[in-house]
C-alpha positions in Angstrom: 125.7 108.6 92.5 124.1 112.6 93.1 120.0 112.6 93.4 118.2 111.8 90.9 116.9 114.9 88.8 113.6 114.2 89.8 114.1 113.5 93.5 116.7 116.7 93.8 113.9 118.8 92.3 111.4 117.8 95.1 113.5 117.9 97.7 114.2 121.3 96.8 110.6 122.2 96.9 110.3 120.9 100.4 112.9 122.3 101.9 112.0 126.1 100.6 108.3 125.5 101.5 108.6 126.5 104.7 109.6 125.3 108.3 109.9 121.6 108.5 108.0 119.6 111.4 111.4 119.4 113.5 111.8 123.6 113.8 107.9 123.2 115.0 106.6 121.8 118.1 104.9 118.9 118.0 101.2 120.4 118.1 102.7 123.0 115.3 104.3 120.1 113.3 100.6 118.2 112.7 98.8 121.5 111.9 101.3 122.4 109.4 100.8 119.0 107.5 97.4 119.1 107.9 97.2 122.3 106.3 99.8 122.0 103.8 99.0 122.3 100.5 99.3 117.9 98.8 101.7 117.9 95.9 99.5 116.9 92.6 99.4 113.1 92.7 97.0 110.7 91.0 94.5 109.3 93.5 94.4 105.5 93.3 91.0 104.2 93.1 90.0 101.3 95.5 86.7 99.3 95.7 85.7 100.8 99.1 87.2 103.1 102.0 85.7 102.6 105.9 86.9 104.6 108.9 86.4 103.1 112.0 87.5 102.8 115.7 88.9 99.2 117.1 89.7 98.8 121.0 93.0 99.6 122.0 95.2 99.0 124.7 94.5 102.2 126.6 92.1 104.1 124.1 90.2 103.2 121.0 92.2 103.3 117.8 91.4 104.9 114.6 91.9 102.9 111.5 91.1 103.3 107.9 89.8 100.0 105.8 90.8 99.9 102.2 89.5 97.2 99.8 91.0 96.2 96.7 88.8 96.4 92.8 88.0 93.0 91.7 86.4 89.9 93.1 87.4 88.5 96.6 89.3 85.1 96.7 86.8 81.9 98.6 89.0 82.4 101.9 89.0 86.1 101.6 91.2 88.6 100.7 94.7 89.0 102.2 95.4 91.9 104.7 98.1 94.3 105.1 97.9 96.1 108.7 100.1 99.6 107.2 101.6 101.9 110.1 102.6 105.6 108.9 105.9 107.2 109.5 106.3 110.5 111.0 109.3 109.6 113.6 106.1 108.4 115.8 105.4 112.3 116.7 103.1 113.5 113.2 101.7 111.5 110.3 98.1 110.2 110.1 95.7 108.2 108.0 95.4 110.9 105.4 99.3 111.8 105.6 99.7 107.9 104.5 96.3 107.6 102.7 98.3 107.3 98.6 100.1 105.0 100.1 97.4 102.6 101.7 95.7 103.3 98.6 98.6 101.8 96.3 99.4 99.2 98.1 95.9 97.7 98.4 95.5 98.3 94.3 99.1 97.1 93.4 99.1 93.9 95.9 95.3 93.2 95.2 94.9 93.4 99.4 92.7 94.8 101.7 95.1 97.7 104.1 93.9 98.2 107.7 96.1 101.6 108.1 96.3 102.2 111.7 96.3 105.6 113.5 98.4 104.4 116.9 98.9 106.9 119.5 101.5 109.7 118.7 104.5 111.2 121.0 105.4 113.3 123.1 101.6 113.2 124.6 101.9 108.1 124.4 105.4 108.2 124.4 106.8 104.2 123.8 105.3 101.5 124.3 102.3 103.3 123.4 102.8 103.3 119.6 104.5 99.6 119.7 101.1 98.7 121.6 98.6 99.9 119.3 99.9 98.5 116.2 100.3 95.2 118.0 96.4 95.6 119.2 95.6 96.2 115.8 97.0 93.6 114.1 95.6 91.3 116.5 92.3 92.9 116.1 92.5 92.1 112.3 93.4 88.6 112.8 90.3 88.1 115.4 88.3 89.9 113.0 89.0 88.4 109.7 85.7 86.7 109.1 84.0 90.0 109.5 86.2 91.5 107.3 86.4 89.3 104.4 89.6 88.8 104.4 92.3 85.5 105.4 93.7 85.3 108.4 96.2 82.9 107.2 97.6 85.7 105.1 98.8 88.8 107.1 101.2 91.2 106.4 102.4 94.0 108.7 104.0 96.7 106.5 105.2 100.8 107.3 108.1 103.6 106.3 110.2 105.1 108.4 108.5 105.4 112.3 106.1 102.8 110.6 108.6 100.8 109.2 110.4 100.3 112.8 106.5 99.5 114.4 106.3 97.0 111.3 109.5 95.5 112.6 108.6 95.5 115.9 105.2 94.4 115.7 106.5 90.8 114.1 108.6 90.7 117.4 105.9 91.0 119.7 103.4 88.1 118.0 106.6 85.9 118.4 106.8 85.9 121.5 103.4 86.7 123.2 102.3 83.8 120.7 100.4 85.2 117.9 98.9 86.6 115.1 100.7 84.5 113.0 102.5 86.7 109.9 103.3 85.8 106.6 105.6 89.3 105.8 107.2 92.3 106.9 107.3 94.9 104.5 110.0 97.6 105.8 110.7 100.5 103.9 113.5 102.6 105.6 112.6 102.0 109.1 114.3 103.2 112.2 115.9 100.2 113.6 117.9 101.5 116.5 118.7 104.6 118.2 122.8 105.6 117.4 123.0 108.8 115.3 126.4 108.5 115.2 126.7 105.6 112.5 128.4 106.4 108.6 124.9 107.5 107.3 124.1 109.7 110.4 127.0 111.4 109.2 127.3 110.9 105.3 123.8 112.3 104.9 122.5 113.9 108.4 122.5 117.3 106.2 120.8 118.6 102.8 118.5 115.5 102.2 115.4 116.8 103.3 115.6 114.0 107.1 118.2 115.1 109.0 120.6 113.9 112.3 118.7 116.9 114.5 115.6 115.7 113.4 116.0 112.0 114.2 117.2 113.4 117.5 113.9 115.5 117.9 111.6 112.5 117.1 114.1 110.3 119.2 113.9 112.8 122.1 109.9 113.0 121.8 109.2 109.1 121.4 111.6 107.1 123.9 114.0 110.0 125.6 115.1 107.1 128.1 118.3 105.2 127.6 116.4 102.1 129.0 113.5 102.8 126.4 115.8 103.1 124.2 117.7 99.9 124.2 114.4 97.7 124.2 114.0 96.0 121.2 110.6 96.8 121.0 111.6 100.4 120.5 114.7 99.3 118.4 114.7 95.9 116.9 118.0 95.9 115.9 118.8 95.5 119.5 117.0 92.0 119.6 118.8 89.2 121.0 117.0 87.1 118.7 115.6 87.4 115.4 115.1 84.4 114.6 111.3 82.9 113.7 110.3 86.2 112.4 108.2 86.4 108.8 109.7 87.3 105.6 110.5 90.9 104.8 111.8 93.2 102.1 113.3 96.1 103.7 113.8 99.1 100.9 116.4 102.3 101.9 117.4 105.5 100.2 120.4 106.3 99.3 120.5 109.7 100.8 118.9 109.0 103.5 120.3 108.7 107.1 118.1 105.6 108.4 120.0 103.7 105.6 122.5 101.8 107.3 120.4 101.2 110.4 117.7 99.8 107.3 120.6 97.7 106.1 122.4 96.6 109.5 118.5 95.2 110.2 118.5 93.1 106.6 121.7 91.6 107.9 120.3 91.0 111.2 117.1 88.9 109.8 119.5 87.1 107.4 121.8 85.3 109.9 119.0 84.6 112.2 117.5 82.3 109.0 114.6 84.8 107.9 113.9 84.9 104.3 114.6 88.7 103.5 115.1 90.7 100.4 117.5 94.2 100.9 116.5 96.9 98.3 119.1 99.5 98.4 117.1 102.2 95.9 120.3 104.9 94.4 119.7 108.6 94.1 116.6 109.2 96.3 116.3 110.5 100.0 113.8 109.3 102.5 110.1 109.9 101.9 110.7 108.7 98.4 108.4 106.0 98.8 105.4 108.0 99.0 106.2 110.3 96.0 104.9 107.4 93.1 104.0 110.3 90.3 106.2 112.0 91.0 109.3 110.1 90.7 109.9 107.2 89.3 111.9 105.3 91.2 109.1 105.6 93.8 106.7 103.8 91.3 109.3 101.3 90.9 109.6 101.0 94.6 105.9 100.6 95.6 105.4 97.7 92.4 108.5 95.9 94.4 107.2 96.1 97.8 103.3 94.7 96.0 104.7 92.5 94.0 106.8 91.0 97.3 103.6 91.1 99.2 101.9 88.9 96.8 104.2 86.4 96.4 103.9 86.1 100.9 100.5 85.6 100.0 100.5 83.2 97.2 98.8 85.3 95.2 
């Protein structure tokens, strides 16, 4: 099916707003979306917002603490630990903030978004290992928190929808935090640029093949880095023992297949997963709730999945 209305009239938008990160340098590529002007979208009202720094592997980490309106459940509310996308290079806290901010309203759950190290300056691990720090962070700090450690949930788009895959990965097999969900909404799961939706839509939907290549290039530009499933899960030998997930893709997008091959992967290895194949929308769709519809729909499916992994 062609774009929906709605989505072909924002992606036009973007693409005549001016250069896009990947025509930028790095450094360039975080100023411009800092100081680009936000599309007009409601603002989500949560009970309480807290920055704050947590130890990190090599530096401290910058996260941003959203709570959830309404009264806390006796063990404490359940916890989302959200990584942005931004191919690992730009995207922050605020880039992500409507986001964290719908998720912890829809799914009635407090959101630890994490701001992990960015490329080409921590190229990976460095991204991997922050989000892993942080989620073990939230785990050892759930009492202090107020919320359940029993009940956490990695979640992420694009970049952060690979780190949400590979974070899962790591707990397994260093041993912990235990996770109840994955939420992955068109993550990168591998590195070949070559597959059918590399080509059926690496051109004139907003993400393209180049720019995968220039965030590829910045975050793990060795073949060895490249191949690690930490970098690209759907390289793991075994995905087996791995949490629940619901993994959401764009039609015009070209991380869908990889999205896809990765819901496959989780199936025949026994994991519980849901594949949401969402028609007529390109990638960053997720994000857009107000503006499209089908991005609404999408963020009340990934809450909705989120509360049934925590009972709730």
């Amino acid at each position: 099916m062609p774009l929906d209305a709605d989505a072909k009239a924002l992606m036009d938008a973007m693409l005549s707003a001016g250069p896009l990160p990947w025509d930028l340098t790095p450094v360039e590529a975080r100023k411009q979306m800092e100081q680009a002007p936000k599309a007009p979208m409601p603002e989500v009202a949560v009970a309480n917002i807290e920055n704050r720094t947590i130890p990190g592997p090599d530096s401290e980490i910058p996260v941003r603490i959203y709570t959830p309106n309404g009264a806390a459940p006796a063990s404490g509310h359940p916890v989302l630990v959200f990584f942005h996308g931004g191919g690992w290079v730009i995207g922050s806290l605020d880039s992500h903030d409507g986001q964290a901010r719908a998720l912890a309203d829809l799914a009635k759950c407090v959101v630890v978004s994490v701001d992990y190290r960015l490329a080409p300056e921590d190229r990976f691990p460095a991204a991997a290992e922050d989000c892993y720090a942080a989620t073990q962070w939230t785990h050892d700090n759930a009492k202090s928190l107020g919320v359940d450690a029993s009940k956490i949930a990695v979640g992420g788009d694009s970049a952060g929808g690979n780190l949400a895959a590979v974070v899962p990965l790591m707990a397994r097999d260093r041993g912990g935090p235990p996770l109840v969900f994955q939420l992955l909404v068109y993550p990168v799961t591998d590195f070949d640029r070559d597959n059918a939706s590399m080509q059926r839509n690496g051109e004139g939907y907003f993400l393209t093949r180049a720019a995968m290549i220039w965030f590829d290039d910045h975050y793990a530009p060795e073949a060895e880095q490249r191949n690690h499933e930490y970098a690209a899960p759907l390289r793991a030998k075994d995905a087996s023992g791995l949490p629940a997930a619901l993994v959401i893709t764009a039609e015009f997008d070209p991380l869908c297949d990889e999205g896809e091959a990765y819901a496959k992967k989780l199936e025949a290895a026994g994991v519980e997963v849901t594949y949401s194949p969402y028609d007529g929308v390109f990638h960053g769709f997720f994000g857009m709730a107000g503006l499209m519809a089908k991005a609404g729909q999408a963020q009340e499916e990934a809450a909705a999945a989120l509360r049934g992994a925590f009972g709730s």
